[in-house]
C-alpha positions as CSV (number, residue, x, y, z in Angstrom):
1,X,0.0,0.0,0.0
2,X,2.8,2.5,1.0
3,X,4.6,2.0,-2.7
4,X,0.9,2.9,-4.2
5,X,0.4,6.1,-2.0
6,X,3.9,6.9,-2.9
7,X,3.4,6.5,-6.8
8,X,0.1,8.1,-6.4
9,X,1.5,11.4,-4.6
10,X,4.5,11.7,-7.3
11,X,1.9,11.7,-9.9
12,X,-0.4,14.4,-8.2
13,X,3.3,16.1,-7.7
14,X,4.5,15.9,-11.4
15,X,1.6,17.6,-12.7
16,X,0.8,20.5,-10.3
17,X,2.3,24.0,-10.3
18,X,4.8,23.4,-7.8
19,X,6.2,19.7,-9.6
20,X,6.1,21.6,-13.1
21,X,9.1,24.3,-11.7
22,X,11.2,21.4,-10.5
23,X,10.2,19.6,-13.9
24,X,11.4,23.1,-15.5
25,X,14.5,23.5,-12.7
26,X,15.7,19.9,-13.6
27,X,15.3,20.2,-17.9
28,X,17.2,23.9,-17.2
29,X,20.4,21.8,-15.7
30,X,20.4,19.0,-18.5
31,X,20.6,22.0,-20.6
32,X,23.3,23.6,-19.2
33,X,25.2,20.5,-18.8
34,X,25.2,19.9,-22.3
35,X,25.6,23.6,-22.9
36,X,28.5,23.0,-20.5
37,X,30.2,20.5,-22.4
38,X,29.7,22.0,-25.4
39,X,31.8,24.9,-24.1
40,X,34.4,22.7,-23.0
41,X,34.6,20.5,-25.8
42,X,33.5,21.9,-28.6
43,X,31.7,20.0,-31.5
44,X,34.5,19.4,-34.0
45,X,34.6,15.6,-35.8
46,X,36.5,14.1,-39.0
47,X,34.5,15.9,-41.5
48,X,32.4,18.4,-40.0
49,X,34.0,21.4,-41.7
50,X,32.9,19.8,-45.1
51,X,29.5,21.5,-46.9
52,X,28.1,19.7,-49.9
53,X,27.6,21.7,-53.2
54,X,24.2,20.3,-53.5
55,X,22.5,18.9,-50.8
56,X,19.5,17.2,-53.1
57,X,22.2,15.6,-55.1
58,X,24.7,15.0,-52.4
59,X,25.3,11.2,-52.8
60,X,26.3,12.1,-56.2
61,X,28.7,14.8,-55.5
62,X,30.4,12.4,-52.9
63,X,30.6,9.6,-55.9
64,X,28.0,6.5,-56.2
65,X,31.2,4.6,-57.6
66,X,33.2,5.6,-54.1
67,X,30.4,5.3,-51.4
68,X,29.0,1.9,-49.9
69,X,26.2,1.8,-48.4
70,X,27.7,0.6,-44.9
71,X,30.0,3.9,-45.0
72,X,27.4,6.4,-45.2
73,X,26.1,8.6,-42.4
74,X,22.1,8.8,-43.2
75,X,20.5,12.0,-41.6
76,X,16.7,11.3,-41.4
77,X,13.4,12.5,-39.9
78,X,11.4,11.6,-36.8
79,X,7.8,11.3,-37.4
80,X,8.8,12.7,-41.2
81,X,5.3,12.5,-42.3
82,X,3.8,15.3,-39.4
83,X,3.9,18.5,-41.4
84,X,0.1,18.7,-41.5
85,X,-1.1,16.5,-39.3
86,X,-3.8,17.4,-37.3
87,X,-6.0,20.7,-37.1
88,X,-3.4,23.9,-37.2
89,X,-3.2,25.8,-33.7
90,X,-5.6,23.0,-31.9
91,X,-4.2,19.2,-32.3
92,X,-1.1,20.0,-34.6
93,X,1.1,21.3,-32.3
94,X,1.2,18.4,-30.2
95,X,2.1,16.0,-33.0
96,X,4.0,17.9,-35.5
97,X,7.4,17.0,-35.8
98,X,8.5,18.0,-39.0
99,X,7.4,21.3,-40.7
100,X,8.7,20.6,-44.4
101,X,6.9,18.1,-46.1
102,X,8.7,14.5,-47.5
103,X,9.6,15.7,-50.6
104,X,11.1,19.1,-48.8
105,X,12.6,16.7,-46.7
106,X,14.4,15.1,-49.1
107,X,15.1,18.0,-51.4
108,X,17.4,19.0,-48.1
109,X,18.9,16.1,-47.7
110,X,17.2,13.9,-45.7
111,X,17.6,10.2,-47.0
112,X,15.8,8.1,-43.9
113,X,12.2,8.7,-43.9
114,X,9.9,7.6,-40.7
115,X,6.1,7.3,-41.6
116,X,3.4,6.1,-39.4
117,X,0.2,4.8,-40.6
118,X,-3.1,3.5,-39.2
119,X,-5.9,1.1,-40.8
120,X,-7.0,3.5,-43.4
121,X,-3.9,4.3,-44.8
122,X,-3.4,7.8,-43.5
123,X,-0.4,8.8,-42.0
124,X,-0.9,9.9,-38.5
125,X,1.3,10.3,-35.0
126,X,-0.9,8.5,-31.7
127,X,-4.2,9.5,-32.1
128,X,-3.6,12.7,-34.5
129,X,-4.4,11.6,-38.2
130,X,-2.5,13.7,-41.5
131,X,-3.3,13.1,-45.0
132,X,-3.5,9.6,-46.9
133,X,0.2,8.0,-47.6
134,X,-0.4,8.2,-51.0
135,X,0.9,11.9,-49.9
136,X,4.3,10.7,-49.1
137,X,5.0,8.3,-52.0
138,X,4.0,10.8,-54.7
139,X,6.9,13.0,-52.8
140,X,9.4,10.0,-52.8
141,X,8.9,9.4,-56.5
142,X,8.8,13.2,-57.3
143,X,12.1,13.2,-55.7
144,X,13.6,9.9,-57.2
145,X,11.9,11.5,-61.2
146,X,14.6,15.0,-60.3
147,X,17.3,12.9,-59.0
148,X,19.6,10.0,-60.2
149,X,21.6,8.6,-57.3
150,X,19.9,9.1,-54.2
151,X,19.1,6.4,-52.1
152,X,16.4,6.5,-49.3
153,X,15.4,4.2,-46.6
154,X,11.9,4.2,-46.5
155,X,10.6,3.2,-42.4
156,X,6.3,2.1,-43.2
157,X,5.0,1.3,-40.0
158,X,2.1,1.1,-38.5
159,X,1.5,3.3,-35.3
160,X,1.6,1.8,-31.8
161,X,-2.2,0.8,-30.8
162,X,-3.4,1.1,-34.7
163,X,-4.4,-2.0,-36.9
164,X,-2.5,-2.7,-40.0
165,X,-3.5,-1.4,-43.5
166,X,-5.0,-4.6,-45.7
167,X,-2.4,-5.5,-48.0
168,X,-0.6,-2.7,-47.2
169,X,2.8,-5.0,-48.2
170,X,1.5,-5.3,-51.6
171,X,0.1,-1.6,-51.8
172,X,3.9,-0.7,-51.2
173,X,5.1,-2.6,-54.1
174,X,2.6,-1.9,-56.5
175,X,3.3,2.1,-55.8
176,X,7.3,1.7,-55.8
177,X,7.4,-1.1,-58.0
178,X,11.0,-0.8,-59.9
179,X,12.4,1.7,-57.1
180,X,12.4,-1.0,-54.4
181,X,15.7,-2.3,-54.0
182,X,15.6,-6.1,-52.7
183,X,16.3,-7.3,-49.2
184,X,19.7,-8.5,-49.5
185,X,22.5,-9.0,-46.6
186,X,25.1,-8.0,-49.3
187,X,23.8,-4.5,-50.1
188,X,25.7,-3.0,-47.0
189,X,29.2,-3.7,-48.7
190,X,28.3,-2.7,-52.0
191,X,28.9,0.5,-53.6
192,X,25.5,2.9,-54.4
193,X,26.6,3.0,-58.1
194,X,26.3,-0.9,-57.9
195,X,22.6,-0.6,-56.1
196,X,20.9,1.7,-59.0
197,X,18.9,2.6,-60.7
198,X,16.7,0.7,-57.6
199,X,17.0,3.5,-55.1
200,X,14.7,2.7,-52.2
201,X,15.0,0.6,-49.3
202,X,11.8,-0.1,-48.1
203,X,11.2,-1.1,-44.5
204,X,7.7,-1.9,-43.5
205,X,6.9,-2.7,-39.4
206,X,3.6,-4.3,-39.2
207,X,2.1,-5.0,-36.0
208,X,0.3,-8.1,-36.8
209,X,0.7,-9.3,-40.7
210,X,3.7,-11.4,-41.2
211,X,6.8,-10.0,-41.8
212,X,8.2,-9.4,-45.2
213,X,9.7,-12.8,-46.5
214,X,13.4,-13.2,-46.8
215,X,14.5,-12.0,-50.3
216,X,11.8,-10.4,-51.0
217,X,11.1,-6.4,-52.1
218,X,10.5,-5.4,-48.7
219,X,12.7,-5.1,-45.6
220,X,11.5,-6.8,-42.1
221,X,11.6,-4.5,-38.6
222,X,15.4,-6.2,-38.1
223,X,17.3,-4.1,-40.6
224,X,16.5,-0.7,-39.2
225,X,17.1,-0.7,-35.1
226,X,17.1,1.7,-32.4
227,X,17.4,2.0,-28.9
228,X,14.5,4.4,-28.0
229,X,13.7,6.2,-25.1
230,X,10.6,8.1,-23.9
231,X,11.6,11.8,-22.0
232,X,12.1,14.6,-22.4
233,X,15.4,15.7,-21.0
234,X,17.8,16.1,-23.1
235,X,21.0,15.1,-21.0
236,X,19.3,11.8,-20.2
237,X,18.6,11.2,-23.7
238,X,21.7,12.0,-25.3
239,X,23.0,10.2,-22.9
240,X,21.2,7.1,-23.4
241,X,21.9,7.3,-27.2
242,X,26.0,7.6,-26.6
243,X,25.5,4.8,-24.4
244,X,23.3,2.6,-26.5
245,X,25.6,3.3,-29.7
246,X,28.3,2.2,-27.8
247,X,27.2,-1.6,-27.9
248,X,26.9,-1.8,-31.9
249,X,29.3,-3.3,-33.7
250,X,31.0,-1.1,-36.4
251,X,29.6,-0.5,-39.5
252,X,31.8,-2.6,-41.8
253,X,31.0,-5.2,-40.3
254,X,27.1,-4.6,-39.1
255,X,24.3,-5.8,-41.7
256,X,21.6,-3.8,-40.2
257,X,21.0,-0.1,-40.3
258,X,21.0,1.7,-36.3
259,X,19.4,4.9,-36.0
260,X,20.6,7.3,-33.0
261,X,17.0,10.2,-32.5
262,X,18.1,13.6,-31.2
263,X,15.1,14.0,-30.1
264,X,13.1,14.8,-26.9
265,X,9.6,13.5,-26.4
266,X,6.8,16.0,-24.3
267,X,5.5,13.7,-21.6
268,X,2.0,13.1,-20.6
269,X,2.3,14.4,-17.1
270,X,3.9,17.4,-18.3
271,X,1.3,19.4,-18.6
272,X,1.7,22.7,-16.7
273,X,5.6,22.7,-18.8
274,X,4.8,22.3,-22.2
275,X,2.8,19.2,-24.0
276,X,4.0,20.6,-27.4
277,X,6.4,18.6,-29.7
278,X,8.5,21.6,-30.6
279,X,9.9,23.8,-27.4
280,X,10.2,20.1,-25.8
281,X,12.4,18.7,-28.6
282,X,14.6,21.8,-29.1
283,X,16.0,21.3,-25.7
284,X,18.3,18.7,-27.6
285,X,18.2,20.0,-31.5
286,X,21.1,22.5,-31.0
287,X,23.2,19.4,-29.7
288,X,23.5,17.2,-32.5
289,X,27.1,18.4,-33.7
290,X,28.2,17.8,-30.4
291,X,26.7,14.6,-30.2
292,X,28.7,13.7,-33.3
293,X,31.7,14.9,-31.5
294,X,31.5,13.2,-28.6
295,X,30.8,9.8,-30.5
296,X,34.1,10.2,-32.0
297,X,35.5,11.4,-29.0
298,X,34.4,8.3,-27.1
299,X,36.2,5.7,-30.1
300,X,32.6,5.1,-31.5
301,X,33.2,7.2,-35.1
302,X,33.4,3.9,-36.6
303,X,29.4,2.9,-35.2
304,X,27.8,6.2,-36.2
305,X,25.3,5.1,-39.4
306,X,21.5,6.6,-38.9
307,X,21.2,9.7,-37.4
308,X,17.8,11.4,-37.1
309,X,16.2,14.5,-35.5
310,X,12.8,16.5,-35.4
311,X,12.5,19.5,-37.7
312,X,15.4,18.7,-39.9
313,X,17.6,21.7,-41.2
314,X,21.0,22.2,-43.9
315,X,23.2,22.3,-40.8
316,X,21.9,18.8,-39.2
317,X,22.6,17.2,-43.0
318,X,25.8,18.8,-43.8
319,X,26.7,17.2,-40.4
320,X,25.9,13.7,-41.2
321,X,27.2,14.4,-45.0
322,X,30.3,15.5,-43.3
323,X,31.4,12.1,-41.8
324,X,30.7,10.3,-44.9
325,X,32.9,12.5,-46.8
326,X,35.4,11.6,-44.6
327,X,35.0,8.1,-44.5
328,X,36.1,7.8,-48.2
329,X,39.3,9.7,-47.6
C-alpha cells in the first residue's frame, strides 16, 4: 500500500504547479550541462567542416562509384510525415514534428524517412491523423523523377495501438514497384553505383501481418534498429543514445541499419511545462554536432550510421554528410 500512496503522490506532484518548476528547474540543468560541455569540448569531428555543393544531389557529389552503403552517415526524420497533421493551432502542435513536407525533406537532404500509418492508410502520429500516404510516396517518387543517385530508406510502420492497412505489403510494391531495392545482406558492402537505378529501401513494421519474406522487395523491422527512449530531458537522452551506440558493432561489419533520434519527447504528465512537440524537442536539436563529437571522442566514429532529428535543417545534414565524406578519404 505504501509503494501505491507513494506513486500516487508523485503523480499528483509531477503535474501540479509546484512539480512543473522542478520539472522546468531539472530540464534547465540537462541543458546547461550539455551547454556546458559543449563549451568545453566543442563540436568538432573528422568531416564536419565539409558542406556539400548540393545537398539534393549529395550522394552524387560524394561519388556512387566511391560510397558503400555501410560507409554512409544517413540524416533522417522523426515522425517525417507530421507536417500537416492534425487541425493547425488546436491538435497540430502536439504532433507535429516535421514542418517541411517528404519531398522538402528530401530536397534537403534527408535520406531516412519515418512514416506512421493506421488502418486506413493515413499517415498519423498516436491518435492525431495527416493526409492519406499516398501523400508521401507521390513526394518520394517526385524526388527519385529529379534525381539519379539518391538512395532512401523508407521506415512504413504502422502506429503503436493502430491495426495494419489490408495489404498494405502489396500496396507498397505496387506504388514503388521498380524503385524498391531487394532485401539483401550484401547491399551494405556494395557501392550505391552498384545498387541503381533501384534506389529505395523499403522497411515496412507491421504489428500483426507477417513479416516481409526473406529475399523479397520489402525489408522486415530487423534491418532498421534503435534503442529508443521516452523523456524529455535532453541530458538523459543524449545520454542514453551515446551509451546505446556504444554496444553496436562497427559498421563494416554490421548488416543492419542503427538509428541514434536527437530527439526529446513532451510527456503526458507534463502538462503545466509544455505538451507541445516543438519547445520540448529543441531542448536537444542544437546538440546534435556535439553529439557527433562526442561519438568520436568516445572511439565510437566507426558505429555512427543513422542519425535522425525533429525538424530537420542544412546544418543537421551537412553534419551527417560531413562524416561520410570523410570516410572515403
Amino acid at each position: 500500500m505504501g509503494s501505491i500512496l507513494t506513486k500516487v503522490d508523485e503523480a499528483v506532484n509531477a503535474v501540479s504547479p509546484l512539480g512543473a518548476v522542478t520539472r522546468l528547474q531539472e530540464v534547465g540543468r540537462e541543458e546547461a550541462a550539455l551547454q556546458a560541455l559543449l563549451s568545453s569540448s566543442g563540436d568538432s569531428f573528422p568531416g564536419s567542416g565539409h558542406r556539400p555543393e548540393n545537398r539534393k544531389t549529395w550522394m552524387e557529389g560524394l561519388g556512387p562509384n566511391n560510397v558503400r552503403v555501410h560507409q554512409v552517415v544517413w540524416p533522417g526524420t522523426h515522425d517525417s510525415a507530421t507536417n500537416g497533421i492534425g487541425i493547425d493551432l488546436i491538435t497540430r502542435p502536439f504532433a507535429q514534428c516535421q514542418t517541411l513536407s517528404v519531398y522538402e525533406q528530401l530536397a534537403t537532404g534527408c535520406r531516412v524517412l519515418d512514416v506512421r500509418v493506421q488502418e486506413d492508410r493515413r499517415v498519423c502520429h498516436g491518435i492525431v491523423t495527416g493526409y492519406p500516404v499516398d501523400v508521401v510516396l507521390d513526394d518520394v517518387k517526385r524526388f527519385l523523377a529529379e534525381t539519379s543517385s539518391e538512395i532512401i530508406i523508407l521506415e512504413m510502420r504502422t502506429e503503436f495501438g493502430k491495426q495494419d492497412p489490408a495489404g498494405f505489403d502489396q500496396f507498397l510494391v505496387d506504388r514503388l514497384g521498380d524503385h524498391l531495392i531487394r532485401q539483401d545482406d550484401q547491399v551494405f558492402n556494395k557501392t550505391i553505383a552498384e545498387l541503381l537505378p533501384r534506389r529505395v529501401i523499403c522497411v515496412w513494421k507491421p504489428s500483426q501481418s507477417p513479416a516481409p519474406n526473406p529475399g523479397g522487395l520489402l525489408w522486415s523491422a530487423g534491418y532498421l534498429r534503435d534503442d529508443w527512449i521516452d523523456t524529455d530531458m535532453p541530458k538523459t537522452k543524449f545520454d542514453s543514445n551515446l551509451s546505446s551506440l556504444s554496444r553496436q558493432p562497427p559498421v563494416s561489419g554490421r548488416k543492419y541499419w542503427y538509428r541514434v533520434e536527437n530527439t526529446a519527447t513532451p510527456k503526458g504528465d507534463n502538462v503545466y511545462v509544455s505538451s507541445a512537440v516543438e519547445p520540448v524537442t529543441r531542448r536537444i536539436h542544437r546538440f546534435a554536432r556535439l553529439f557527433i563529437s562526442q561519438v568520436f571522442a568516445k572511439g565510437h566514429g566507426d558505429k555512427l550510421q543513422v542519425l535522425s532529428t525533429d525538424f530537420i535543417d542544412e546544418d543537421f545534414v551537412d553534419a551527417c554528410v560531413g562524416v561520410t565524406w570523410s570516410r572515403l578519404a
